[in-house]
C-alpha positions in Angstrom: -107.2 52.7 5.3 -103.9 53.2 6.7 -104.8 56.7 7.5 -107.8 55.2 9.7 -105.7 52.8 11.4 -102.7 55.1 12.5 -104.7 58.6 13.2 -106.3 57.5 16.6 -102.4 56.3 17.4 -101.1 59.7 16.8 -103.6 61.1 18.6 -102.6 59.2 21.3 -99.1 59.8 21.6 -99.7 63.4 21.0 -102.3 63.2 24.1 -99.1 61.9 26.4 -96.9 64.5 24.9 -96.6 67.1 27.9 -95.1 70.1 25.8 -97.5 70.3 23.3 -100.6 69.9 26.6 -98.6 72.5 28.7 -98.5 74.5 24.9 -102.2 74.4 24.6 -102.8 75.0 28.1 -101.1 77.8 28.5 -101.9 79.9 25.5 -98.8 79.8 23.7 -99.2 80.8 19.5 -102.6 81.6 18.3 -105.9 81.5 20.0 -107.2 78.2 19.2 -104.3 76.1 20.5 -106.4 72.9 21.5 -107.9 73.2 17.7 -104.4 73.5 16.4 -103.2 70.6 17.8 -106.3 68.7 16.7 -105.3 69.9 13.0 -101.3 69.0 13.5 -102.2 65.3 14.8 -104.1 65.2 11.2 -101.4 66.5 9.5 -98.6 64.2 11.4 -100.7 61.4 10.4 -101.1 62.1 6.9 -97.1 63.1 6.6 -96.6 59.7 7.7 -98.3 57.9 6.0 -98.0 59.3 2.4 -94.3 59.6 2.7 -90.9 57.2 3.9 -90.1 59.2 7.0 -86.6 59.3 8.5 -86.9 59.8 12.3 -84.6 62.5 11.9 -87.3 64.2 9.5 -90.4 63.5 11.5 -88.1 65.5 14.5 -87.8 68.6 12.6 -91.3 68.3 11.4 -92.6 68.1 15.0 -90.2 70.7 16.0 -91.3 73.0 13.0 -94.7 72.8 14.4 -94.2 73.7 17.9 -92.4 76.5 17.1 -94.2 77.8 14.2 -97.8 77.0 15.7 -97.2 77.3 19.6 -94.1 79.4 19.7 -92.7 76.6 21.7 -89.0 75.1 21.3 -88.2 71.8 23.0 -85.1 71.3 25.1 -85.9 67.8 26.7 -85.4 65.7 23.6 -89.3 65.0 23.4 -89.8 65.3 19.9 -87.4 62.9 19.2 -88.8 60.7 21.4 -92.7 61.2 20.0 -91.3 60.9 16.5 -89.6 57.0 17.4 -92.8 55.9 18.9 -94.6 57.2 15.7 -92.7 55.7 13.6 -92.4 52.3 15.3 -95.9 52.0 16.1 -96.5 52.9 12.2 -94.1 49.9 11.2 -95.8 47.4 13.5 -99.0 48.9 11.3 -97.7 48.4 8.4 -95.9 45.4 9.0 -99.2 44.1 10.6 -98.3 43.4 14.3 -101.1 44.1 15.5 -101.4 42.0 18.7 -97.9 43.7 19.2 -99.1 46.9 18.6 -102.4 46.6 20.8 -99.8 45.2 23.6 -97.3 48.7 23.3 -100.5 50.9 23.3 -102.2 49.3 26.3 -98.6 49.7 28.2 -98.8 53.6 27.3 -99.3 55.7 30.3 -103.0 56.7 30.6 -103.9 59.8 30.1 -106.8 62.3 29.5 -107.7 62.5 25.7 -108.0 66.0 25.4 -106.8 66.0 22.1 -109.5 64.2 20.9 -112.2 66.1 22.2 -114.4 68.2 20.0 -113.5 71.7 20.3 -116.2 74.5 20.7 -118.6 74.3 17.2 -119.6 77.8 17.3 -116.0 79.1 17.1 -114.4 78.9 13.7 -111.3 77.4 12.5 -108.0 79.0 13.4 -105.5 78.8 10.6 -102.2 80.5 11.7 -100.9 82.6 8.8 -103.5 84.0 6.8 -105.2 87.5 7.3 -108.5 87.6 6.7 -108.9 85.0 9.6 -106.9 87.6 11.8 -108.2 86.2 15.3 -106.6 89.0 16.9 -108.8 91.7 16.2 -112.1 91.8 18.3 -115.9 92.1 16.8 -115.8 95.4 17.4 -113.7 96.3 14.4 -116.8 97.2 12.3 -117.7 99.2 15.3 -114.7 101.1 15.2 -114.7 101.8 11.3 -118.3 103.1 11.8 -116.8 105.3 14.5 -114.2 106.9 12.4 -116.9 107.6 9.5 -118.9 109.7 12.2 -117.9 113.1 12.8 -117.4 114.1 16.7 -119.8 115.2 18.5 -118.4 115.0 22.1 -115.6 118.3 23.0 -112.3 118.0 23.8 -112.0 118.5 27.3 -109.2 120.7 28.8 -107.9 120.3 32.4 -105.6 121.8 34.8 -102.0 119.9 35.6 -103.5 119.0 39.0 -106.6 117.1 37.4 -106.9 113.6 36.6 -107.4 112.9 32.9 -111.1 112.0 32.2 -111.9 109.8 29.9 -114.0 111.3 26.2 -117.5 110.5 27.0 -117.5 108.0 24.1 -116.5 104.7 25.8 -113.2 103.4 24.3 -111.5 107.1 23.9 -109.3 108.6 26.1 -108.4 112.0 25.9 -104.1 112.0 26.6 -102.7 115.2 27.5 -98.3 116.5 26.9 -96.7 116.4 29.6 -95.4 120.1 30.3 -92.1 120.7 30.5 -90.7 122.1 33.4 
């Protein structure tokens, strides 16, 4: 129940936290950053709750995940600062100051909830780490085992020096040529 109660709060803070939006946003890490970010507010929250956290371990937590998931380091101090308003807003939770609690949220800055948004259903999950969800590799990759399977058809095209190089007439090949020496 606690879970319940703090997630949308993490979500939240996370929402107002400018280097993990400008992460996101940009494209740093893996593709999938905006679901990424969606599955480290679930996993802040549940760290939270299931353990006592030290602000000092909730920093290096937070700082862990930008790194290792966004390839983003923090030099403004803002992961200290999300990780004390975590923490406090969990204590007023748990200590069950609510009216308190509903008075700090409601004096947050307002911002866009784009954290909370449902990402795209037809895409699938991106988990960071873990080859056989390599997202870097395109569809075609079947195509291109097929291709190598299939003899060559197509001849290798020879030029003069003063030529420009054509391209194989099987799209995605490129015939590259030595430079001569001289």
């Amino acid at each position: 129940m606690l879970l319940d109660d703090f997630k949308p709060i993490v979500d939240l803070v996370l929402n107002n936290w400018t280097a993990l939006q400008l992460a996101v946003e940009h494209g740093m890490g893996a593709p999938g950053g905006k679901q990424t970010a969606q599955l480290m507010s679930v996993y802040v929250a549940q760290y939270c709750v299931d353990n006592e956290v030290e602000c000092d371990d909730l920093v290096e937590l937070l700082e862990d995940l930008m790194d290792e998931e966004f390839e983003t380091v923090c030099h403004d101090n803002s992961p200290r600062e999300v990780a004390q308003l975590l923490l406090m807003f969990l204590g007023l939770l748990k200590e069950g100051h609510h009216d308190e609690l509903r008075n700090r949220i409601e004096a947050m800055p307002k911002c866009q909830l784009w954290l909370s948004q449902p990402t795209h259903p037809n895409k699938p999950p991106q988990v960071h780490g873990h080859p056989d969800d390599d997202t870097t590799s395109s569809e075609s990759d079947e195509d291109d085992e097929s291709e190598q399977n299939r003899p060559s058809s197509a001849p290798v095209q020879h030029s003069s020096a003063g030529e420009p190089m054509d391209e194989d007439p099987d799209p995605g090949w490129t015939v590259v040529r030595p430079r001569r020496k001289k």
